[in-house]
C-alpha positions in Angstrom: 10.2 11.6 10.5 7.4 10.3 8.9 3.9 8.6 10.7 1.5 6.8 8.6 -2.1 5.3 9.1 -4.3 3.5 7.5 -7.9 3.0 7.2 -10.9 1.4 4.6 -10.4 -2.4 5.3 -13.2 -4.3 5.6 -14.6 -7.6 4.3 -16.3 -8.3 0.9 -17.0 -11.0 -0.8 -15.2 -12.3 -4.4 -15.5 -9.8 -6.9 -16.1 -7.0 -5.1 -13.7 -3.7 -4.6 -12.6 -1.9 -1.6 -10.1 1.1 -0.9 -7.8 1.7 1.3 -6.8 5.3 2.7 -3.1 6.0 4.3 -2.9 9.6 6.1 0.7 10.8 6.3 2.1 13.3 8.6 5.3 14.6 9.6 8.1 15.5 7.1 6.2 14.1 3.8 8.0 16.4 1.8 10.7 14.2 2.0 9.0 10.9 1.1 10.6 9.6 -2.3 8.6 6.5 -2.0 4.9 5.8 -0.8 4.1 1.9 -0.7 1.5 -0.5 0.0 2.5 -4.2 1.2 0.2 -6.9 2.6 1.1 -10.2 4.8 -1.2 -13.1 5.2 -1.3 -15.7 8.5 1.5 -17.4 8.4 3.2 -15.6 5.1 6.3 -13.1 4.7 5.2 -9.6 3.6 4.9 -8.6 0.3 4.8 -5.6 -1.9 1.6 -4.9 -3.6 1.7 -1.1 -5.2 4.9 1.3 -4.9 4.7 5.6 -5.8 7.8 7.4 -6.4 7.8 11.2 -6.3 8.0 11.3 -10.0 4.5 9.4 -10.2 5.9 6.3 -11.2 4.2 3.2 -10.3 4.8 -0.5 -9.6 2.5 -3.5 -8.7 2.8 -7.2 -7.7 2.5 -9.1 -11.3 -0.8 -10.9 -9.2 -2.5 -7.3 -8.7 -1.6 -5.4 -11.9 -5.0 -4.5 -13.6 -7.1 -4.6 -10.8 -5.2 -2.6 -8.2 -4.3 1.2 -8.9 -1.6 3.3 -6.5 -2.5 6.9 -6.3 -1.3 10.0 -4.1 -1.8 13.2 -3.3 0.8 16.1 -5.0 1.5 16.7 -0.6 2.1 13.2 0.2 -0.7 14.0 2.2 -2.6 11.0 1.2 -2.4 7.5 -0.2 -4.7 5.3 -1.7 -4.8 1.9 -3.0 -8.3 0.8 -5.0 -8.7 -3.0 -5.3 -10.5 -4.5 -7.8 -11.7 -7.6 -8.5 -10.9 -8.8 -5.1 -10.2 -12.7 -4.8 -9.7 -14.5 -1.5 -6.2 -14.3 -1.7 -6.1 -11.0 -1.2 -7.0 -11.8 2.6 -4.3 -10.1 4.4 -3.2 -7.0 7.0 -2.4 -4.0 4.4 0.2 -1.8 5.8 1.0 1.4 4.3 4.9 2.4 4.0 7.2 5.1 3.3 10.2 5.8 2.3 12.3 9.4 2.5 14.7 11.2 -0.1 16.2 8.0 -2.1 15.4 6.1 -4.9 15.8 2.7 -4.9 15.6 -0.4 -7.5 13.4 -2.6 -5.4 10.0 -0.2 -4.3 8.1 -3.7 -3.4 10.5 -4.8 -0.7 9.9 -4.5 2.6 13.3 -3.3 3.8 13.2 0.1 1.9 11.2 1.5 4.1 11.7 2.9 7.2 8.0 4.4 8.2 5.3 1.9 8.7 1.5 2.4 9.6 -0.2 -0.2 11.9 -2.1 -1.9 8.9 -5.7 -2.2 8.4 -7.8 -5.8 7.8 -9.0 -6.9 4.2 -10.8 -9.5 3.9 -12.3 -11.4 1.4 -15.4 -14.3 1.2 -15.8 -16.7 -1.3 
């Protein structure tokens, strides 16, 4: 069992950068995946940033460049720095987790099993 929480949202305008914080707890030792997704009003969820326990990373095409993934060697921690925030980046962020397999699809929403209770980003024009 894994719990997850998040923390760092907040509003900014255009342009600006925020970054977001996800303490994990609980059998993290096991995690093979660490994940953030994000889901707008009105939107399905999506997969922004994936981790593996190798260090491996993956990003939504629309955030490569201007997002960055990054954990702690204890799965302790996870971080996701934004960039270059637009206003379609407004969205809940919910951090995710995902024990002992690998899987070919890190940015969908039904690999994980552990789920924080997302934190607010928004951004201004």
């Amino acid at each position: 069992q894994v719990h997850v929480a998040e923390s760092g949202g907040g509003s900014v305008q255009a342009g600006g950068s925020l970054r977001l914080s996800c303490a994990a707890s609980g059998d993290t030792f096991s995690n093979a995946y660490m994940a953030w997704f994000r889901q707008a009003p009105g939107k399905r969820r999506e997969g922004v940033a994936s981790i593996d326990s190798d260090g491996s990373t993956r990003y939504l095409e629309s955030v490569q460049g201007r997002f960055t993934i990054t954990a702690d060697n204890a799965w302790n921690a996870l971080y996701l720095q934004m960039n270059s925030l637009q206003p379609e980046a407004t969205a809940m962020y919910y951090c995710a987790a995902r024990a002992r397999f690998k899987t070919p699809h890190p940015l969908a929403p039904d690999q994980y099993p552990y789920w924080g209770r997302g934190t607010q980003v928004t951004v201004s024009s």
